[in-house]
Every structure is written in structure tokens, then in C-alpha cells.
C-alpha angles and dihedrals in degrees: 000000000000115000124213123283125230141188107299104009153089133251115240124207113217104212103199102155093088095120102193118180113228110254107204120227102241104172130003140187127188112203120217107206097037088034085214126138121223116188125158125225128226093258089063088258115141121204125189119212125201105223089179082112132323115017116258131161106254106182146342131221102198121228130193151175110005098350115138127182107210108176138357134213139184121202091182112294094002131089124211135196148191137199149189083250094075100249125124104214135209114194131211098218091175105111111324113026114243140154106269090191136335129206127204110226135222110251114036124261118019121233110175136008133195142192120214108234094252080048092233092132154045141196137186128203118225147207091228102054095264131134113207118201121197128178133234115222132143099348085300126115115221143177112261101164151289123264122228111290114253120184128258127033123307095241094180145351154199142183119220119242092271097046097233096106132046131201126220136181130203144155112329088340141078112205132199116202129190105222102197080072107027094234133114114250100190138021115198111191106215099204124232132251086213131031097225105034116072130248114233127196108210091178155020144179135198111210120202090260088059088252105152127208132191142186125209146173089272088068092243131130108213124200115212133186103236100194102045088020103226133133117254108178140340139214128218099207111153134014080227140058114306098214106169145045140187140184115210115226098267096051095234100099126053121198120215123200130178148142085308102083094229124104104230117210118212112191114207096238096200092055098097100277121131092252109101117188148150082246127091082197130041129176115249119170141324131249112209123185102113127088092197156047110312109234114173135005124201129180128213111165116305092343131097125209112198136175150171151128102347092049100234115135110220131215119200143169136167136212097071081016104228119180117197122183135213115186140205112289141145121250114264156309081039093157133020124180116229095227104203102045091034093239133143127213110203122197119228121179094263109353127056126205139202122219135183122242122224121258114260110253098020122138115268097241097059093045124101137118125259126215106234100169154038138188135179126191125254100270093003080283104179103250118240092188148019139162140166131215118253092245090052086235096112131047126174125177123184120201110190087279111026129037114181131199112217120196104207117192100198115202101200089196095050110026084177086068102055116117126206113203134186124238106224104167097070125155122259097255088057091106134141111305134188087217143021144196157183140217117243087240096050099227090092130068137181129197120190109221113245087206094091101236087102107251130167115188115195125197141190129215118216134205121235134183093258099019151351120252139184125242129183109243104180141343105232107220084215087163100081084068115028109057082185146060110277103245097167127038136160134177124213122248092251085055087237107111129052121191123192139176137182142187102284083068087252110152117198127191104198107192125206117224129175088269100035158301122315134167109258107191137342107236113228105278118244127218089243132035114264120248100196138038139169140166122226112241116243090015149065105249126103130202118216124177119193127215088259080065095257122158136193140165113200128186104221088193102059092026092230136127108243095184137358137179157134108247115227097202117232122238125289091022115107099266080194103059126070140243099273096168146026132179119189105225108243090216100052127057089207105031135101151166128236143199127218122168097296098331122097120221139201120203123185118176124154132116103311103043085045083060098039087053099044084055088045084055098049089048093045085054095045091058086036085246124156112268117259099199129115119229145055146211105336116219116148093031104048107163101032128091118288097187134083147150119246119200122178099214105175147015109229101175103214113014132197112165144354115207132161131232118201134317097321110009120092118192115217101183106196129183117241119267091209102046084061096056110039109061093056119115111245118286132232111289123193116201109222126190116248099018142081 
């Protein structure tokens, strides 16, 4: 869809034909000292989110056929995880994820995994009844011992705040070991609502006090005394499975979570607070967002993640009570728009496709894009990285063991006669790569090594009489200078400069000369990683935002800031999301496009809005109004602007990518809200008398 253009403006075409499938949030971790929240996905994949700020998707171990994350786990910097496979995982998260050791468990399948609050031990829940114990020491990960065997699966655990008990819960008990001894010390028999159906305890939670709560497939939290264990009150909260719990930072508010998508708040009623009762827990107010089963809860101040069955991570706080969604999506780059024969490429997990894009100035009833293509992995293998050449002549797709490089030759006229071939004959550096990338000419390629020693290997494709091939130009030490993975890159219109930047905030300028590529200058470092980047076409500045909403364009030709601020977010935009795109407008020096969540942005700055917003401020101030300019202190960037408007022109749900075409069209590529919905399996339904 291309709506209509008017003066002024630009057309913008609506993709809506990104059919992503939900992914539904099984486990999660939030991790205190990195603030950073891990959570797994049904298909065995593990992203890592950075909560410093804004929320932003740091970094994604794939998973694949038949893996299952079943529990996560942080012990300060490190991240640990457990499957149905039996393996207990630590994972390297420096620069390219990978497994640093696994270990195969005693018991079967894991279910569940814990670290102690000094972070001195960890358990794993098994399949076969046993309780393994490792211990913490030195950044290794070693055997300490097994706890007695119990019959039945270890659904959940949790350790109490010294570390020397650990709490368990089963089918129809909740158990409490000592772990200095290996032996239970209390056995706490939950009941059944049916004498033939069992009773199954999803969760449990060890306050300071040692009061233990549990959830469990009655729908009932139950309060237990840990020291004497016995049961001390119970809560019927859902017709339907309570699967998750969660403590708030000052110990005083649980969180319950189920089958019933509505988050449940229980207030401690001895912790100060006006309410006297007979109670330790009463029932204060409900949280909604979710359509669907409640998974997994995680705190971090006063905010809530939560997850489940429709895949959506959730971000509340109360009170105000504020809910931000972030839905579903893919890493990027999911989608990229081959510019000179009006294409777009969109990323699946483990199939592209290829889509038409409308003419410029059709009616709108004949517009509408056509699928032309469509490509699956090697062994249905989840793609890490996909591009295709501005031409459209050239894709190339990489899993963590293949990558391929397809030669498309598009007839527009007849799209039934296009042929896809694939190019055999590739260099030896053409290996597996967590990005990849074209030049805007087409003739140039760079693949990002998946090895970890930061490598980019750029190639060139050159024309023959009878045919093209690619040949391997240089290998970019890229290292030397990025100590991280490389999460943003863009290359310049003349295909001379590249700019990268990873998750340390280092900023690189690689500059292209008739030998090689060189770097060319280190942008300043930020205190945060960046979470958008883009080059201005026809000059030598480049524009980064960072995840506290500040934005900067820098010349790294004249070394020199051109513009810097913080941006203060108009009404109606999502003040908690960050800045995830920015395209620089091919009409206006000093003119952009931003993304924000699913909002999209326009920012103009220069001299003369610079000059328009100074007088807005000295009349604000005159009539003792609040101020209506853009911008803060200005430290890195002392001499630039420091003033801009800000518009939120349009609300795109579900947002992936901005990019421009052209001169006048702007491309807004949004997933399917359909796609994201139907394919979910039914949700909890309540039948209520009187309505229907």
C-alpha cells in the first residue's frame, strides 16, 4: 500500500505482508549486576535484553530442531541454562555467543535451575527425582554433590537468602533440603482438588523471613512456614494453572502469573503499610496485557517482564501504571529494500522471501506488493543473517553451518521466468557470518565472521565476458578495534566508507582506498551501546542514537559534531523504547526520520531551528511556561547544535524497519498482526452468568 503524496511530502509505502509466526517466551532471568534479561523462546533460541535504559535486544543464541530451554539462570556476569536434553550451559556471552562448558546432569531432562543469592551455588532440577549441586568458584563451574532422590520430577526451585536450604516443589509437595547434608528437612503435602488428578507445583519463592510460597495447577498460592513447614494460608486465585512467581525489590509485593492471562498482586500486610489482617498476603490489584498463558515473571526495580504464549515481552510499572510491549520480532536486520529494482528481502527463521514493491504514483487500488520468491535453509537451519544486493541481483543467506550465495535474475515482465541460481564456485573466506552486507553499488560484499576474532571479509564481484564471480579482497582486522560483536553497520552511497559499531559504544569509520580498507577514524565512546545508526547520503556525517535517547551526528571528515542532544519524545510516541532506526531525508540537509517502537518520527535541527526554538524558550520563560525545546547539557559535542523539532507523524503497530527509496518514497515494513495471532493456540476462556 502507497498512500497518497502531498505537498511537501513524501509517499510511504505500508509493508504488511511480513507474516511472522508468534514465538512464545518459555523461561526468563534478570540479572541484577549486568541488568540484563535473559528469557528463551519455544524454538530453544535465547535473547539477551539490555534493561540499563530503554529496552533494546542485545544478542541471540540460536536454537533449533528439538531444542528446549527449560530454566535460566545469572551468577553476576554469567548466564546459565537447562534443557530437556539433560545439559546444564554456560554460555560465553563476550562477542559471539557460544557454549563455554556443558555439563550432563544426573537425572534426565532439567526442568528447573537456581542460583543461591552470594552466588556460591548452584542446583538443577531433574526428570528422575535428583537434585544436582554445583559450586561457583573462580568463574569455573564444579561438582559439589547430589541431594537425596525423591520421586517424581523437580518441576521448580529456589535457593533461601543464605544459601544453605533449598526449596523444591513436585507433584502434590513442596520440599525444603539442607544442602550442607544432602537430606530433606520438610515435606509439605499440597492437597488435591481431585482425588485422582495431581496436584503440580509450577513455582515457588523463598522470602527473607524463610515464608515460602508456592503455585501450583489448582490455581492456588499457598503460604508455608519454612522453618516449622507448615502451611499457613492459601489463596484461591484462578480456576486454571498458576505457573509463575515473582518477588519486587523491596520484598513486600509478590506477582502471580498462570494460564489465566492477568498478572495477580499480592501486598505483604505485616510490612509497615496501614492495612492490618489476619492475612501475611492480601490481594491488591491485577495487571492485563497478555492474551494469553503466563509463563514466566522477572523484577527489576519498580518494573515487571513478563512473558508467555503469544510471545510479547511486557513492561510494567505501577504506580502510574505504564505497559510497553515488545513484540515478537526477529533480530535485525529482519528486512532490507533492494533500492534500484524496488524489491524487499524479509527474514524468516529459516525461509526469505522476496516481495515487490508498488509503483510510485498508482492508484491505490491497484497497489499492492507480490511475493516473487521464496527461499528455505539447508536442513530448515534458523537463519542468523541475510541481505540482499541493491540491484536485487545477488542474495546470500548464512545458518550457524552454511551460508549460500543466489544469483536471481528478476523479469520484471514475466516474474514466472525468473531463475535463482546458485554460485558454486565461492572463495575460501566465504564462511558462516552473523551479518552481512552490500555495497550500494552491488559489486562489493561483507560478511562478518562468526568465529569471534572480528573479522570482516569483504569481497568484489567481477564481470567477465561469460559470466561474474566473487573474489575475496581483504580480510578487515576489525578487531583491533571492536572488542565487541558488531550489532550496527552502514555503508555510504559512493561505497567508500563503512561505519560500524558494536556493543562496547565503539564507533569505527573504515575507509575504502584504491589498495584497501583502512580505518579511517574512532568516533568519541559513549557511556551505552548505540541502538541506531545511519549514514547521510552524498556526505560524510553519520547520525547514532543510544538506548537513554541520545542522539548525535558527527562529520568524520571535518571531525566535528554537527548536531547533539538529548531527545525529549513528543506525545503520543513510546518515551520507553529506543530509538531502533533512523533514516537520513534525501531532500533536507538537516532532516530525518526516526523509529521509535511503532511510532515514526521526523526530526529537523540546523541554524535556523536552532534559532526558532531558543525564541520559543525565552517566551516560555516570560509567561513562566514549560519549555518546548528539544535538547540538554552538552558535554562530547561542544560547538554543534544542540535544538530540534521532534513530530510523530504516524502510527505503524508493529514496526520492523524505515528505509527510504528514492528521493520521495519512504518504506515502513510492518509484521503482520494476524499472522501473530492466529496461529496461537485458544486462550483461557471463563464462562460468566448473564453475559455473553
Amino acid at each position: 500500500m502507497v498512500t497518497d503524496k502531498a505537498d511537501g511530502a513524501c509517499q510511504l509505502h505500508d509493508v504488511r505482508f511480513y507474516n511472522l509466526l508468534p514465538r512464545a517466551i518459555v523461561c526468563s532471568s534478570f540479572g541484577q549486576s549486568s541488568r540484563k534479561l535473559a528469557l528463551a523462546r519455544d524454538d530453544g533460541t535465547i535473547e539477551v535484553w539490555n534493561m540499563a535504559y530503554a529496552p533494546f535486544l542485545e544478542k541471540t543464541i540460536p536454537g533449533g530442531e528439538g531444542v528446549s530451554i527449560e530454566g535460566l539462570a545469572w551468577a553476576g556476569q554469567r548466564l546459565f541454562s537447562v534443557s530437556l536434553a539433560g545439559t546444564l550451559i554456560e554460555w560465553d556471552l563476550s562477542k559471539i555467543p557460544c557454549v563455554k562448558q556443558s555439563i550432563l546432569v544426573t537425572g534426565n531432562a532439567a526442568w528447573c535451575v537456581d542460583v543461591s543469592k552470594d552466588e556460591r551455588l548452584l542446583a538443577v532440577g531433574t526428570e528422575g527425582g535428583y537434585i544436582n549441586v554445583y559450586r561457583l568458584d573462580n568463574e569455573e563451574l564444579a561438582y559439589e554433590r547430589i541431594l537425596d532422590k525423591q520421586e517424581g520430577r523437580i518441576v521448580c526451585c529456589n535457593f533461601d537468602w543464605t544459601g544453605n536450604f533449598l526449596v523444591t516443589g513436585s507433584t502434590d509437595a513442596v520440599r525444603v533440603w539442607d544442602v550442607r547434608n544432602g537430606h530433606a528437612v520438610h515435606k509439605m503435602t499440597t492437597g488435591r482438588a481431585n482425588n485422582k488428578q495431581e496436584t503440580t507445583v509450577w513455582a515457588v519463592l523463598v522470602l527473607k523471613d524463610f515464608t515460602i510460597l508456592s503455585a501450583d495447577s489448582r490455581g492456588k498460592l499457598v503460604v508455608y512456614d519454612g522453618q516449622m513447614g507448615t502451611v499457613l494460608e492459601q489463596h484461591l486465585v484462578s480456576t486454571a494453572d498458576l505457573l509463575c512467581l515473582a518477588l519486587n525489590e523491596e520484598k513486600n509485593i509478590v506477582f502471580v502469573g498462570g494460564v489465566e492471562p492477568i498478572i495477580r498482586v499480592f501486598d505483604r500486610a505485616d510490612s509497615g503499610g496501614s492495612v492490618r489482617t489476619d492475612k501475611l498476603f492480601v490481594r491488591s490489584h491485577n495487571r492485563r496485557g497478555h492474551t494469553h498463558d503466563i509463563k514466566t515473571l522477572a523484577t527489576y526495580g519498580r518494573y515487571l517482564f513478563s512473558g508467555g504464549i503469544d510471545g510479547s515481552l511486557l513492561v510494567t510499572s505501577s504506580p502510574p501504571f505504564t505497559l510497553d510491549t515488545h513484540f515478537p520480532l526477529l533480530p535485525g536486520p529482519a528486512s532490507m529494500v533492494a533500492a534500484d529494482s524496488r524489491l524487499v528481502l524479509l527474514k524468516y527463521v529459516n525461509y526469505l522471501e522476496v516481495w515487490t514493491l508498488g509503483p510510485a504514483n498508482a492508484p491505490a487500488p491497484a497497489l499492492g506488493g507480490n511475493k516473487v520468491l521464496q527461499i528455505r535453509s539447508k536442513n530448515d537451519g534458523q537463519i542468523l543473517a541475510a541481505a540482499i544486493a541493491p540491484n536485487g541481483r545477488w542474495i546470500v543467506y548464512s545458518t550457524e553451518h552454511i551460508v549460500r550465495l543466489l544469483r536471481y535474475d528478476y523479469n520484471r515482465n514475466e516474474p514466472v521466468n525468473s531463475r535463482l541460481v546458485r554460485v558454486r564456485n565461492t572463495p575460501e573466506h566465504f564462511a558462516v557470518c552473523y551479518r552481512a552486507q552490500f555495497t550500494a553499488d552491488s559489486k562489493g560484499l561483507f560478511l562478518y565472521d562468526r568465529t569471534g576474532g572480528g573479522t570482516i571479509n569483504f569481497f568484489s564481484c567481477a564481470a567477465t565476458d561469460d559470466s561474474e564471480e566473487w573474489d575475496h579482497k581483504q580480510s578487515i582486522d576489525a578487531g583491533r578495534w571492536l572488542s565487541e560483536m558488531v550489532t550496527l553497520s552502514a555503508v555510504s552511497q559512493c561505497s567508500r566508507y563503512l561505519v560500524c559499531a558494536d556493543l562496547a559504544s565503539s564507533i569505527v569509520v573504515f575507509e575504502r582506498t584504491a589498495a584497501k580498507w583502512k580505518r579511517s577514524i574512532s568516533l568519541p565512546r559513549y557511556k551505552l551501546p548505540p541502538t541506531a545508526l545511519a549514514l547521510q547520503p552524498g556526505r560524510t556525517r553519520v547520525a547514532v542514537a543510544f538506548s537513554d535517547h541520545k542522539l548525535f551526528v558527527y562529520d568524520f571528515d571535518q571531525f566535528a559534531f554537527v548536531f547533539s542532544t538529548y531527545l525529549r519524545l513528543p506525545a503520543g510516541t513510546d518515551p520507553n523504547h529506543p530509538i531502533s532506526g533512523i533514516a537520513f531525508d534525501p531532500r533536507h540537509e538537516s532532516a530525518m526520520v526516526l523509529q521509535n517502537g511503532s511510532k515514526i518520527v521526523t526530526l529537523r535541527f540546523g541554524p535556523d531551528i536552532e534559532e526558532e526554538v531558543l525564541q520559543q524558550e525565552e517566551t516560555s520563560r516570560a509567561k513562566k511556561w514549560r519549555p518546548v525545546a528539544n535538547g540538554g547539557e552538552q558535554q562530547d559535542g561542544e560547538g554543534s547544535l544542540t535544538k530540534c523539532k521532534l513530530r510523530m507523524v504516524r502510527d505503524a503497530p508493529r514496526l520492523v524497519s524505515i528505509e527510504w527509496l528514492g528521493e520521495s518514497e519512504l518504506v515502513a515494513i510492518q509484521a503482520n498482526a494476524l499472522s501473530m495471532v492466529e496461529h496461537l493456540p485458544a486462550a483461557f476462556r471463563i464462562k460468566r452468568y448473564g453475559k455473553t
